[in-house]
C-alpha positions as CSV (number, residue, x, y, z in Angstrom):
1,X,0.0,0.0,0.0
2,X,1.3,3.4,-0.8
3,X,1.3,6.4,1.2
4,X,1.0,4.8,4.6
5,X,1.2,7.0,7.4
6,X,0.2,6.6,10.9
7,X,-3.6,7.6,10.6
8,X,-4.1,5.4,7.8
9,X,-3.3,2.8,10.1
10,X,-5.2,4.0,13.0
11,X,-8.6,4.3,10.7
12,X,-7.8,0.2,9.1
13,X,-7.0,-0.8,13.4
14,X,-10.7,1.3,14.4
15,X,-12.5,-0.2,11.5
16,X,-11.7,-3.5,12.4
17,X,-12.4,-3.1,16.1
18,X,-15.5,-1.5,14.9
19,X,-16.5,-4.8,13.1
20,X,-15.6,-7.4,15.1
21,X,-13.6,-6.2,18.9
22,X,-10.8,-5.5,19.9
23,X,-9.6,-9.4,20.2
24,X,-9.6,-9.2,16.3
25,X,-7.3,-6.9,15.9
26,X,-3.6,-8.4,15.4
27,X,-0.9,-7.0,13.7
28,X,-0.8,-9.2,11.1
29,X,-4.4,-9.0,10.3
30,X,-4.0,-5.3,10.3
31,X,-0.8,-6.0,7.8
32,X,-3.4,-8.2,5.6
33,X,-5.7,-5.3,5.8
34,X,-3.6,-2.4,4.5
35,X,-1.6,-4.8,2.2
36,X,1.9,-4.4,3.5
37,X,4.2,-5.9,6.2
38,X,3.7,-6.6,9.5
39,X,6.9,-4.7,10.0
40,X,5.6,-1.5,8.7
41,X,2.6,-1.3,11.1
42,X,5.4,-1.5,13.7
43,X,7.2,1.3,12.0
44,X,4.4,3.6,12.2
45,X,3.0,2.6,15.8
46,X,4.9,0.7,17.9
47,X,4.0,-2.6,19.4
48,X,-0.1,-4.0,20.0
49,X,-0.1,-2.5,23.2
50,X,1.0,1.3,21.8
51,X,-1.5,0.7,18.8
52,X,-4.4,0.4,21.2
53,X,-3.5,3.2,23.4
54,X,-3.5,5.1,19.8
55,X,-7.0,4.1,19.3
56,X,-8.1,4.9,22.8
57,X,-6.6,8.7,22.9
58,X,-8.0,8.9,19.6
59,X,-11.7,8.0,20.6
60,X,-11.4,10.5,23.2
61,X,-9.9,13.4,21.0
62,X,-13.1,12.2,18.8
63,X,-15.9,12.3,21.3
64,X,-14.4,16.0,22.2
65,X,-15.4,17.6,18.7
66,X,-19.2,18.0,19.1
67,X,-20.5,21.2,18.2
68,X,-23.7,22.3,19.1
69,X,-26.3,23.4,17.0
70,X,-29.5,25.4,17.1
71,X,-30.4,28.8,18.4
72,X,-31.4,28.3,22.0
73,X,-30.1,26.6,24.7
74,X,-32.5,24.1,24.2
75,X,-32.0,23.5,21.2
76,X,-28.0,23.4,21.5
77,X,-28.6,21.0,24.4
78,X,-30.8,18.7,22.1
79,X,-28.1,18.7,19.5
80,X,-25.2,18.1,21.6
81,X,-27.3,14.9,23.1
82,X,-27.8,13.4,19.4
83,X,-24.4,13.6,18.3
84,X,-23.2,12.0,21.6
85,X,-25.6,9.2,21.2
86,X,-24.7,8.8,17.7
87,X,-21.3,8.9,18.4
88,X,-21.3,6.5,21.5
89,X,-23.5,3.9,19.0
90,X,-21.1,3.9,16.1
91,X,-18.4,2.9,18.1
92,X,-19.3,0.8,21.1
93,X,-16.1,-1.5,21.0
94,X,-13.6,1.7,21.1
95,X,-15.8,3.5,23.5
96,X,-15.3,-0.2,25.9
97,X,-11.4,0.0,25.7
98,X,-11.5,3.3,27.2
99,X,-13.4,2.6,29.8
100,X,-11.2,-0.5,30.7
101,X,-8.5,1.8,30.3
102,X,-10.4,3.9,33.2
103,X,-10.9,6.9,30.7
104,X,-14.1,7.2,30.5
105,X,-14.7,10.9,32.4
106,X,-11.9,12.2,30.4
107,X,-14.1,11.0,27.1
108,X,-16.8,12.7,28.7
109,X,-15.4,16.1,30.0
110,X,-15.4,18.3,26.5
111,X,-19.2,17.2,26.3
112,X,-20.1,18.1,29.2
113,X,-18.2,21.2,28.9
114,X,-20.8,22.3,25.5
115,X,-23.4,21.2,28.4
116,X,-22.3,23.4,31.2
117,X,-22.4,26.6,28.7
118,X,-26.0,25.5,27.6
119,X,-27.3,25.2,31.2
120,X,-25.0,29.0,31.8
121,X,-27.1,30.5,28.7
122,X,-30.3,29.3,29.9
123,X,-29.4,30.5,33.4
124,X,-29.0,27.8,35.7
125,X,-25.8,27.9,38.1
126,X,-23.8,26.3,40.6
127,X,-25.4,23.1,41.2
128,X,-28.4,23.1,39.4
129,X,-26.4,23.5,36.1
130,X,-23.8,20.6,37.3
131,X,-27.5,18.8,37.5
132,X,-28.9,19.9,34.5
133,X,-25.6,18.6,32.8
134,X,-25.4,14.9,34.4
135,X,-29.2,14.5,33.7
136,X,-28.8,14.9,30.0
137,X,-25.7,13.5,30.2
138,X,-26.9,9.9,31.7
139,X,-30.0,10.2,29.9
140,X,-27.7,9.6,26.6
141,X,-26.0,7.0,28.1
142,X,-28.8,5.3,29.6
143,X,-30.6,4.9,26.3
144,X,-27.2,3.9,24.3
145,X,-27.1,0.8,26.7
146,X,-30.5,-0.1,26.6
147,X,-30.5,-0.2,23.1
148,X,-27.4,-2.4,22.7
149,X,-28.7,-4.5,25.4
150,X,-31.8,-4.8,23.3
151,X,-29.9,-5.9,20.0
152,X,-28.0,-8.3,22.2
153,X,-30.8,-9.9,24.6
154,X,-31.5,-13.2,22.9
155,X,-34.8,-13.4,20.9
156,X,-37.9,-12.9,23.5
157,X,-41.0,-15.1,23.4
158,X,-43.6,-14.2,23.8
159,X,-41.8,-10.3,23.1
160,X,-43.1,-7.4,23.7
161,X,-45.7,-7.0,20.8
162,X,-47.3,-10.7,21.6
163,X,-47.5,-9.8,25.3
164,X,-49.7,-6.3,24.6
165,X,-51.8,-8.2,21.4
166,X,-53.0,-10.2,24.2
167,X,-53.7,-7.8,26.9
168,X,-57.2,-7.2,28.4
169,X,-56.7,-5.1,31.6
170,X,-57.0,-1.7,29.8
171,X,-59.6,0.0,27.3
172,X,-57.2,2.0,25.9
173,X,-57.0,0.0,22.2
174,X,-54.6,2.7,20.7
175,X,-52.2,2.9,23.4
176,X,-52.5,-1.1,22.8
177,X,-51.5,-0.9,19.4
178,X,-48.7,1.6,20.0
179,X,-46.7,-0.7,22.5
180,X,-47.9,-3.8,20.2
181,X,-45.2,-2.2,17.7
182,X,-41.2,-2.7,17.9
183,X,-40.3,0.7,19.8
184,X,-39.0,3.3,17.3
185,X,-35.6,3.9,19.9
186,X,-35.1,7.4,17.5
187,X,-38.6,8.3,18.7
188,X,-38.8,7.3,22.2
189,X,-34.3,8.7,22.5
190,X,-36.0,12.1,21.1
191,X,-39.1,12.4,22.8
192,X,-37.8,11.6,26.3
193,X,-34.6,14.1,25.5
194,X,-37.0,17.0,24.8
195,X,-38.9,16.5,27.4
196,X,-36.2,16.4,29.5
197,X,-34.6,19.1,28.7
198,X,-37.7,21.4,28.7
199,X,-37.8,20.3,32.0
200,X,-34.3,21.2,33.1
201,X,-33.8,24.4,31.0
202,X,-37.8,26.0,30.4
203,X,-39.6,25.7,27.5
204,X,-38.1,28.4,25.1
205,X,-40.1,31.6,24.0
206,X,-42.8,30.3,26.6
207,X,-45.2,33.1,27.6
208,X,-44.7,34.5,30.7
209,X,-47.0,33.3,33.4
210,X,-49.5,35.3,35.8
211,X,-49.1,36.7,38.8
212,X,-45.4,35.3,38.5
């Protein structure tokens, strides 16, 4: 392979921990990957051990580049949330060495940081905003588990749609047919995130209320 340099190697080592964990990766299957000698991986990034580390302080450096969107604080907050979820699912094998490699808060900090200047611009200080920052902040990771867990929980039966089909104990046929359905995680992820947010921020551009 021409032109290999060190990130080319880092984004063939991520892609295959990506795929299939980070037991797959080897240095020679890394070689096979980029089409060159085993040797020259070594060149580029040292030893296993060093090539991992690579991949961990570059998972953090990643998970620090979110920008926020939108023109509220709301709306900022909401688009911070997304892209950390997003981020977190696309690369749940990387985001697992850093935590054995007790990283973790570090991963977290420049995220929270675009969270502590939405909960500032919406007002909230002191500890209030530090709560208003861990809420959102656990909420996202809360769901990303759950929804692994979910695509790894061995195939339920009766599931979830069988078990409501059946159900007699309420009249409420719609709210029947809703839970009857696979849950639509973007949904529920979104719906939960505004609402939580509106809780912990106000409701942008709401009236102001009597007698307040």
């Amino acid at each position: 392979m021409t032109g290999l340099n060190r990130e080319a190697v880092l984004d063939a080592a991520a892609a295959l921990v990506r795929q299939h964990g980070p037991q797959a990766l080897t240095m020679r299957k890394l070689a096979a990957e980029l089409g060159t000698a085993v040797t020259s991986i070594y060149w580029h990034v040292g030893n296993r051990e060093s090539l991992l580390e690579a991949l961990v302080e570059r998972t953090v450096r990643e998970l620090g580049e979110i920008q926020p969107r939108g023109r509220t604080p709301q709306a900022r907050t909401v688009s911070i949330a997304r892209t950390l979820r997003r981020e977190l699912r696309a690369r749940p094998h990387l985001i697992a060495m850093v935590h054995e490699r007790g990283l973790t808060e570090r991963m977290f900090l420049s995220a929270q940081r675009a969270l502590v200047r939405e909960a500032h611009a919406a007002g909230l200080r002191g500890a209030r905003a530090a709560e208003a920052v861990r809420a959102v902040q656990f909420s996202v990771i809360g769901h990303v588990l759950v929804e692994r867990n979910r695509e790894r929980a061995p195939l339920q039966y009766p599931g979830e749609p069988e078990l409501w089909e059946s159900d007699r104990e309420t009249d409420d046929a719609a709210l029947v047919r809703a839970l009857a359905t696979p849950p639509d995680a973007e949904k529920v992820f979104t719906a939960t995130l505004r609402a939580l947010v509106d809780g912990l921020l106000g409701v942008p551009d709401s009236p102001p209320q009597q007698g307040v």
